[in-house]
C-alpha positions as CSV (number, residue, x, y, z in Angstrom):
1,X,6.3,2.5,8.3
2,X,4.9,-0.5,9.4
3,X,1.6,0.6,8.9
4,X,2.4,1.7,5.6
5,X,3.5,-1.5,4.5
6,X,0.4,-3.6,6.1
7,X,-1.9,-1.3,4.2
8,X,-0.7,-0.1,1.5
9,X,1.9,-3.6,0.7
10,X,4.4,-1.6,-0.7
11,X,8.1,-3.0,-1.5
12,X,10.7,-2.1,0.7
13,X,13.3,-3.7,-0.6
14,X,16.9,-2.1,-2.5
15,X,16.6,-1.5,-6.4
16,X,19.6,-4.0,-6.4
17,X,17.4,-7.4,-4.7
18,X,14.1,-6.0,-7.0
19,X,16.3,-6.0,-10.2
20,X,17.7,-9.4,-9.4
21,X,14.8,-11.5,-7.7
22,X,13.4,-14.5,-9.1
23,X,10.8,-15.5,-6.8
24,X,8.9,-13.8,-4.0
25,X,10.3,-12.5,-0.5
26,X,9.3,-13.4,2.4
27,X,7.3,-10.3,2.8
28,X,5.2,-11.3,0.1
29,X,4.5,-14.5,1.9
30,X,3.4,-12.7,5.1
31,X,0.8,-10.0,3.0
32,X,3.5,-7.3,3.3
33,X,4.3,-6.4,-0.2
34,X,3.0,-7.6,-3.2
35,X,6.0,-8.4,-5.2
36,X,6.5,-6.3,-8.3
37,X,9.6,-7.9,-8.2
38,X,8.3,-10.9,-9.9
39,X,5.1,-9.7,-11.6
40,X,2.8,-11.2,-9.0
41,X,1.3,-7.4,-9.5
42,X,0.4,-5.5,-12.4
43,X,2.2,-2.4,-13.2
44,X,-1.1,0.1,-13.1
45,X,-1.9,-2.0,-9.8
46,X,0.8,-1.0,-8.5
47,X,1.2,2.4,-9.4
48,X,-2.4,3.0,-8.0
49,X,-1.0,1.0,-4.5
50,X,2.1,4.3,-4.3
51,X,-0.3,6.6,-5.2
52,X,-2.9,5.9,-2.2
53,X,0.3,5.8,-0.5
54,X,1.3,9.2,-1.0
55,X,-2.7,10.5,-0.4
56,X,-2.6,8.8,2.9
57,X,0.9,10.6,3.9
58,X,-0.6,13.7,2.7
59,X,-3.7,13.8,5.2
60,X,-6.2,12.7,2.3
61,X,-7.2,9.0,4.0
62,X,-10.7,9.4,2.8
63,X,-9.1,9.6,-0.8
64,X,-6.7,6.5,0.0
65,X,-9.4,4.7,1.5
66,X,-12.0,5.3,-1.5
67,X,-9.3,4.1,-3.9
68,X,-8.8,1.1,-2.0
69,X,-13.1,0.5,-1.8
70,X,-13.1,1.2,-5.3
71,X,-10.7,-1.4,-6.5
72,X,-12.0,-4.1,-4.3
73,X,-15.5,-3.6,-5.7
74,X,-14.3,-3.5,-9.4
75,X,-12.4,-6.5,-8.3
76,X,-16.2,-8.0,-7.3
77,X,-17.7,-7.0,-9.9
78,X,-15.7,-9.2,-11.9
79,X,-15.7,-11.6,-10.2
80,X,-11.9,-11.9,-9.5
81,X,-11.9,-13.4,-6.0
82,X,-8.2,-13.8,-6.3
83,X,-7.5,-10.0,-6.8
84,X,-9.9,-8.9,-4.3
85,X,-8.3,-11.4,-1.7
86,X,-4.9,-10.0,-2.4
87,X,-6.0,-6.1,-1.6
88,X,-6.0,-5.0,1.8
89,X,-8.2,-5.4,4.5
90,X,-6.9,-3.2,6.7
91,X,-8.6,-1.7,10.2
92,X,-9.1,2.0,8.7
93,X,-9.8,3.4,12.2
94,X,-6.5,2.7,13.1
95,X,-4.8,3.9,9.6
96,X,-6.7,7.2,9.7
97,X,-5.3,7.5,13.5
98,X,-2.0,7.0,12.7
99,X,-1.8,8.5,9.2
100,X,-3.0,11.7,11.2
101,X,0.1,11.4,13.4
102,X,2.5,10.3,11.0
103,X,1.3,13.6,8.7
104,X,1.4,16.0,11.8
105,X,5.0,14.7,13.2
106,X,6.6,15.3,9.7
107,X,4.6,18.7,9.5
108,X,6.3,19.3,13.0
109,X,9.4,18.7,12.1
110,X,9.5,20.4,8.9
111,X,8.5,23.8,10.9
112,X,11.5,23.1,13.3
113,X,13.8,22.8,10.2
């Protein structure tokens, strides 16, 4: 989950604290989650964030990973510096590594179900 969240940024906080926040969590500070609570994201952003998200469980990292190249070089291209510092950077090697565990654990343990 933790590596989830360092890629991918996604909230992990209760629909109660997102419906009632006013400013952004600590997480948000840290690079953790990029605080849809508050706007600080777009909605379609975001959206394309959970979907990678979902990809990567699924086994399809070179998807995820090709989302995430593509946004940062639109981001580029346009010369938003402030967007593209705000995606991810994360150490793929590592992702695609665990991503493959995380995806064969819950296969094994949906076999022993």
């Amino acid at each position: 989950m933790q590596l989830l969240q360092k890629v991918f940024r996604l909230r992990t906080c209760a629909d109660s604290v997102f419906e009632n926040r006013s400013r952004p969590c600590l997480l948000h500070q840290i690079r953790r989650c990029t605080a849809p609570c508050v706007d600080l994201v777009s909605a379609t952003d975001y959206t394309d964030d959970v979907r990678s998200a979902e990809l990567f469980l699924q086994g399809k990292d070179d998807e995820a990973v090709e989302r995430l190249i593509a946004r940062m070089n639109a981001a580029a291209e346009h010369r938003e510096l402030r967007a593209r510092g705000n995606l991810p950077r994360p150490d793929w090697r590592a992702a695609q590594g665990a991503g493959k565990a995380i995806v064969s654990s819950s296969r094994r343990r949906d076999a022993s179900m």
